[in-house]
N, C-alpha and C positions, 0 to 999 in steps of 0.2 A: 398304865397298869397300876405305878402306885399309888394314884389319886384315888384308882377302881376299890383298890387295898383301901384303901384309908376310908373312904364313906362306907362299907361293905362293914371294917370293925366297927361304924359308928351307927351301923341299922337304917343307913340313909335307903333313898328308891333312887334306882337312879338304871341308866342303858349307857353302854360303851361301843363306842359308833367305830370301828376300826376300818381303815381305807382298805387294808394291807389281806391276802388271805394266812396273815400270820400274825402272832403279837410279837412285840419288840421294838419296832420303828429300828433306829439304827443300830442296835442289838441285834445282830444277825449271825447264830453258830449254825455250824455246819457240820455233821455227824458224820465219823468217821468208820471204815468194816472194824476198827477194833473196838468201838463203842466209846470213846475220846472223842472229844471233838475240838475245830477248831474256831474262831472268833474272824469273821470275814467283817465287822465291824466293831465297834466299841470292844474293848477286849481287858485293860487294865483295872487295877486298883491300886490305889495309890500305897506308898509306905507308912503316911502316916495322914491324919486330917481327912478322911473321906470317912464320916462316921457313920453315915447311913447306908453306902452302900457295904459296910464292911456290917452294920448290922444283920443287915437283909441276908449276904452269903452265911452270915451265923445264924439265924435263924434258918436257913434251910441247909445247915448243916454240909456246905459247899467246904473243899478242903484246897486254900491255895498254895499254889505252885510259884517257886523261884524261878524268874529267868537264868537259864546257865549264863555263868560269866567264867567260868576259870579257863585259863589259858590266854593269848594274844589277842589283840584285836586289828581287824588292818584297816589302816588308814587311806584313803585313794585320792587323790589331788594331781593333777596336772598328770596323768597316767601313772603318776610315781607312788610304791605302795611303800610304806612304815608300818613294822610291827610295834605293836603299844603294850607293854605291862600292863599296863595300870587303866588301861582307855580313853586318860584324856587326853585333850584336843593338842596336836604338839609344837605349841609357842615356841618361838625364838625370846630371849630374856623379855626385849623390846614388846614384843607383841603381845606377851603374859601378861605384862606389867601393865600395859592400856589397856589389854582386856575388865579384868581386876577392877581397874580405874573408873571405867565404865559400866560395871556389872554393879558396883558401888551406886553409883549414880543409878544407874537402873531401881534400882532397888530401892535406893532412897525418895525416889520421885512415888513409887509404888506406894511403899509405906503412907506418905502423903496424900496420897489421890484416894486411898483405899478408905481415908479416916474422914473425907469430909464429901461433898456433892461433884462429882469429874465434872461437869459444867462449868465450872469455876474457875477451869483452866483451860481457856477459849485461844490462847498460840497452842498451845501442845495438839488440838483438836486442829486447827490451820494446816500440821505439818507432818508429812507423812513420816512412818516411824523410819523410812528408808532414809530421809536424808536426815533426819535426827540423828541417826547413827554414825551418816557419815561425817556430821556436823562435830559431832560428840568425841569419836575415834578418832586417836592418832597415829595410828598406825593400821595399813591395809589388814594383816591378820587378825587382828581386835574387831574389824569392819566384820570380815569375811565371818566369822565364829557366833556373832551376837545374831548377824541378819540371818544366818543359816537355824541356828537356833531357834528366830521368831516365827521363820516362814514352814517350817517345818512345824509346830507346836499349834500356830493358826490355823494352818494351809490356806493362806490369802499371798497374794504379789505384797511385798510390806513396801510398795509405792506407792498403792490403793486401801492404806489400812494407815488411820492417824496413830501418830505416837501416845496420844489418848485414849485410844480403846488399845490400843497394846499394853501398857501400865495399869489399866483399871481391870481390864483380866488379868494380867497376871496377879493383880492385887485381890482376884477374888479367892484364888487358890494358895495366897500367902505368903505369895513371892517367889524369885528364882529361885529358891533352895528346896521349896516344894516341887516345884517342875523339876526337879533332878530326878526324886523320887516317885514321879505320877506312874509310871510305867512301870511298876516293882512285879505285883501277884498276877498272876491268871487262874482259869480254874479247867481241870478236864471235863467235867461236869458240863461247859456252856453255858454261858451268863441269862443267854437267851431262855434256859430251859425254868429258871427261876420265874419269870413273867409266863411261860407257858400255868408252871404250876399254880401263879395268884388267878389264870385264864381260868383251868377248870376251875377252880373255887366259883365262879361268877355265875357259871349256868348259861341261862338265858338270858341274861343281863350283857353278856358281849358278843355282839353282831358285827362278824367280818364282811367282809367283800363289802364294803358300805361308806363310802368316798363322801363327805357334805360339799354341797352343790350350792345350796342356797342358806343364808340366815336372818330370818328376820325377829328383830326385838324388841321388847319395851321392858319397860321396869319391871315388870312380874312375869314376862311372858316370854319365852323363847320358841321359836319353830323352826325347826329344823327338816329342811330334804337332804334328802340321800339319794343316788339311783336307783333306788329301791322303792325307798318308803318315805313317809313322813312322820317326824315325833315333836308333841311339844313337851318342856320342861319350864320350869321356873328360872335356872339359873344356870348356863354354858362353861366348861371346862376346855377350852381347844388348846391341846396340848398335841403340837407338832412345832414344825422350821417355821420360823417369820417368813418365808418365802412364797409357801402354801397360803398362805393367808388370802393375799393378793388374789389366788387363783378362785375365791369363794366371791358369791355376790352376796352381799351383807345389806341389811337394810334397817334402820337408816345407818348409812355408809360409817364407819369409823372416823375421827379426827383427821384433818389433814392432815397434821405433819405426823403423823401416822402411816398415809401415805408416802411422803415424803422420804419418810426414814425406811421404808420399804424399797422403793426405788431406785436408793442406793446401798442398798443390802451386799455386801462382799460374802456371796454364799461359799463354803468352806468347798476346796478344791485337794482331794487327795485319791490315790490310788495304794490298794493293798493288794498285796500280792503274796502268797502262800506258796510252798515248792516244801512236798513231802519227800524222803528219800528212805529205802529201805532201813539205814542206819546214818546215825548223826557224821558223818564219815571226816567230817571237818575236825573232829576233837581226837582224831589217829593222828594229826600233825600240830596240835598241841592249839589248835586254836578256838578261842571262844565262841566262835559263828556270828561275831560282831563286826556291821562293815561299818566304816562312818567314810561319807564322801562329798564335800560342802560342793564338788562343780560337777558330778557326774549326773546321768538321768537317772538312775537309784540313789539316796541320799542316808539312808538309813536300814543297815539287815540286823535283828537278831535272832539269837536260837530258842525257840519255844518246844522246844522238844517234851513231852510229858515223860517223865522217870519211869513211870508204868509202864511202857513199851518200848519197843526198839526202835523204833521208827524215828525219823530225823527230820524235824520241820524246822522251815526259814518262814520268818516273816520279813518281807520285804516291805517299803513306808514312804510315798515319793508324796510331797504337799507342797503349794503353791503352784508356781509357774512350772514346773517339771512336770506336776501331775495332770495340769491340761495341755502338757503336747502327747503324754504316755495315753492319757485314756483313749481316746482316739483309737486306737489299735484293739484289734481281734485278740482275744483269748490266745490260741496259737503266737500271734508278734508277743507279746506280754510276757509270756514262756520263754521263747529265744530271747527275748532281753533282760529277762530276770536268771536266766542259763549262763549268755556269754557276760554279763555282771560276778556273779558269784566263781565263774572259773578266772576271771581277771582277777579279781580279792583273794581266792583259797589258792591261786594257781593249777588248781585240776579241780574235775566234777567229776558225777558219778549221775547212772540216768536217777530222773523223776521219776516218781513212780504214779505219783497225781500232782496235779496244779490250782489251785482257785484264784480267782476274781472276782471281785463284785465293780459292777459302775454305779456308783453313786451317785455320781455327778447327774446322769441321766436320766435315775431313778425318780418315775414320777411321785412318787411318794416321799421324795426326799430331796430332791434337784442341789444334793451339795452333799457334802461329805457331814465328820461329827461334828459341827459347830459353823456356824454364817459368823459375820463381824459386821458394826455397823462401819457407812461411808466416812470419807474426811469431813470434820465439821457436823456430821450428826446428832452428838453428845451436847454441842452447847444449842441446837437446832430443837431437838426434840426429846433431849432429857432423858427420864427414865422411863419412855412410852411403852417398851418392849412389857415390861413387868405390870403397868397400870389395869387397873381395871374398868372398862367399859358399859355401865349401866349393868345387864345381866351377865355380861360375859366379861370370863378371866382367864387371864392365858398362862399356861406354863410350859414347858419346854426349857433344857437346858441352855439354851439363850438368853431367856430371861432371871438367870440366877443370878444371884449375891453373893454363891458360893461355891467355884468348882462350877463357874461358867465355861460350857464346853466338854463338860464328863458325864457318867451317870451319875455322878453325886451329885452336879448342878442340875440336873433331869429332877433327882426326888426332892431334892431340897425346894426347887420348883413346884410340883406335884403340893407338898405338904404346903405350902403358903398360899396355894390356890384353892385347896379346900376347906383351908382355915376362913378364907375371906368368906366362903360359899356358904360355913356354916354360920357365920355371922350374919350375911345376911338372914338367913332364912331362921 
C-alpha cells in the first residue's frame, strides 16, 4: 500500500493486485464492540528510529498508546515464579556479568557487519547463531537470556539461523539497544485501518481477491495473470514474503541462487495470542500484566489494555521452536493454554470474556509469521539477491530492508526504494 501511496503522489498509472480480500498483508487488526481494536499481527512502533512509520501514524493523525508497565512483573523458570521491579531478566552476579560480556560483543560485531558488505564474513555465515552463543557465553544464564532473546525477536530455531544474519538484522535496526525499545507504542485506532484508508484513496486501481499465478518478462514488458484476469505493465512491484515467490511461475525463471537462497528460506515461526477480560484484574494485585518465561510454552505476556476502556487485554508472543509445537492446536487448546499460563504467573484468573488467534504459519498468503531469515551460509552464497532488482521487476517487502528488516518500517522503507528504482527506470 505504500508503494500504491507513493506512485498515486507522483501521478504515476499503475493497478495493485492484492492476493488477500483485505489490505494489510501481515497487518491484521481486529475490531472490537467498543470500537478499539486489537493488532492480531504486526502491532508496534518503535521508541525511537522507525521514522516512517511514525510519519505515516502523524499524518493520519493516529494517537499512540503506552504499554502499561507499572507494578511487578513475573518471572517463570523451572516452575518457579520471581516477582521483578524493575523487569529485568534476574542474573546471579556471575551470569549478569557474561551477559554484559557478550551483549558487548554482540553488539560490537553488529556495529561492524552493519558498516561494510555481511558477505565478507563467511565463519560467522558457517555457524549457527546457537552455538555461537554457546561458544561466546560463560556462563548457562548468559546462554539461556541472549538465545531466548534471538529466538523470540526472529521467531527462527537459532540452530537454523547463522550468526550472520542475526547481527546483520539486528544491525539494520541499530543494534540491541534499539530492540529494547521496538515494542514501545500501539495504537486503538488499528494500524491496519491506516492502509484501509491509502485503499480508498486508490479506486479502482486496487483489485482484491487477485492472487499472481504466472509472470512473464522482458525489459519493457511485464504480463501478469491472476485467477482472474490478465494485466500487462512496464515495470513489477512484488511486494510480499520471499517465500511466495517460489509459489509463482516466473518466466524467464529468476537467477539461481535465487533459488537457492529461497529454498533455504527460515520462514518466521510465531503464534499470538489475545485474552480480553472484563477488567485489567492483574493490576488489583499490584502487577504489570508482564510474563517473561525463557523454558515455558508461552514465552512472553504483556498488558495492551487501551486507557479508553475498562476492558483488560493480554497479548501473549510464543516464536521459534515453541510456536511450531503451539500452532498446531484448535483455537479452544490455545485458550486453555494461554488460561492455565496466565493463572500459573498471576496466581488466579478471572473468565475471558473473548479470545483471538491468527495462523500465520498456515496462512496462504503469508506461510510464516512477521519476518522469514535467510538459511546458514546464504549471505556469502547469494548476497544481497533479496533486495536486487530483476530486469522489470523489483521486490520489496520488509525482508528485503536495510532498515528495520522485519517491522513495518522495514515494509515502507522497502516500498520507498522500490519505487524510486521504478521511477528511474521509467
Amino acid at each position: 500500500m505504500h508503494a500504491c501511496k507513493l506512485l498515486q503522489e507522483q501521478g504515476k498509472s499503475f493497478i495493485c493486485l492484492e492476493a488477500r480480500s483485505r489490505v494489510g498483508g501481515r497487518v491484521y487488526s481486529q475490531k472490537l464492540a467498543n470500537g478499539n481494536h486489537i493488532e492480531l499481527g504486526a502491532q508496534w512502533l518503535a521508541e525511537s528510529g522507525q521514522t516512517r512509520f511514525a510519519s505515516l501514524v502523524k499524518e493520519y493523525k493516529y494517537k499512540p498508546l503506552v504499554n502499561f508497565q507499572d507494578g511487578l512483573t513475573v518471572f517463570l523458570r523451572d516452575n518457579q515464579k520471581q516477582l521483578l521491579e524493575d523487569g529485568v531478566f534476574p542474573f546471579s552476579s556471575l551470569g549478569e556479568l557474561d551477559a554484559y560480556r557478550v551483549g558487548r560483543r554482540i553488539q560490537q560485531l553488529t556495529k561492524k557487519i552493519g558498516s561494510t558488505k555481511p558477505w565478507h564474513f563467511p565463519s560467522l555465515d558457517q555457524l549457527s547463531i546457537y552455538d555461537w552463543i554457546q561458544k561466546t557465553s560463560q556462563h548457562e544464564e548468559s546462554a539461556e537470556y541472549w538465545l531466548n532473546i534471538i529466538e523470540s525477536a526472529l521467531c527462527v530455531d537459532p540452530k537454523l539461523l547463522s550468526a550472520l544474519e542475526c547481527f546483520q538484522s539486528m544491525s539494520t535496526v541499530g543494534g540491541v539497544e534499539k530492540l529494547e525499545g521496538a515494542d514501545r507504542y500501539y495504537f486503538a485506532e488499528g494500524i491496519q485501518s491506516i492502509f484501509e484508508r491509502i485503499a480508498n484513496s486508490l479506486g479502482n486501481k486496487l483489485v482484491l481477491n487477485s492472487p499472481v499465478i504466472s509472470i512473464e518478462h522482458s525489459e519493457n514488458q511485464v504480463i501478469v495473470q491472476t485467477n482472474q484476469s490478465q494485466y500487462q505493465c512496464r515495470k513489477l512491484i512484488l511486494a510480499l514474503p520471499p517465500q511466495l515467490i517460489g509459489k509463482m511461475f516466473i518466466n524467464p525463471a529468476l537467477p539461481e541462487n535465487y533459488s537457492s537462497a529461497l529454498s533455504t528460506l527460515q520462514t518466521g515461526k510465531v503464534v499470538k495470542m489475545i485474552g480480553i477480560y472484563q477488567k485489567p484484574w492483574w493490576r488489583e494485585d499490584n502487577l504489570s500484566g508482564t510474563i517473561i518465561s525463557p523454558d515455558s510454552d508461552i514465552d512472553f505476556v504483556i498488558d495492551s489494555s487501551h486507557p479508553n476502556s475498562p476492558a483488560g487485554i493480554l497479548v501473549a508472543l510464543v516464536g521459534g521452536t515453541r510456536a511450531e509445537s503451539i500452532n498446531p492446536l484448535n483455537t479452544i487448546a490455545k485458550q486453555e493454554l494461554f488460561e492455565s499460563f496466565v493463572k500459573t504467573a498471576f496466581g488466579r484468573s478471572e473468565k475471558i470474556e473473548e479470545f483471538y488467534s491468527h495462523d500465520w504459519i498456515s496462512d496462504p498468503y503469508s506461510l510464516g509469521a512477521y519476518r522469514s531469515s535467510r538459511g546458514i551460509g546464504e549471505w556469502v552464497k547469494s548476497q544481497n539477491i533479496f533486495s536486487r532488482s530483476f530486469g522489470s521487476i523489483h521486490f520489496a517487502g520488509t525482508e528485503t530492508a536495510s532498515s528495520w528488516r522485519g517491522y513495518i518500517e522495514g515494509a515502507l522503507q522497502s516500498a520507498e526504494r522500490a519505487v524510486k528504482r521504478v521511477m528511474k527506470d521509467i
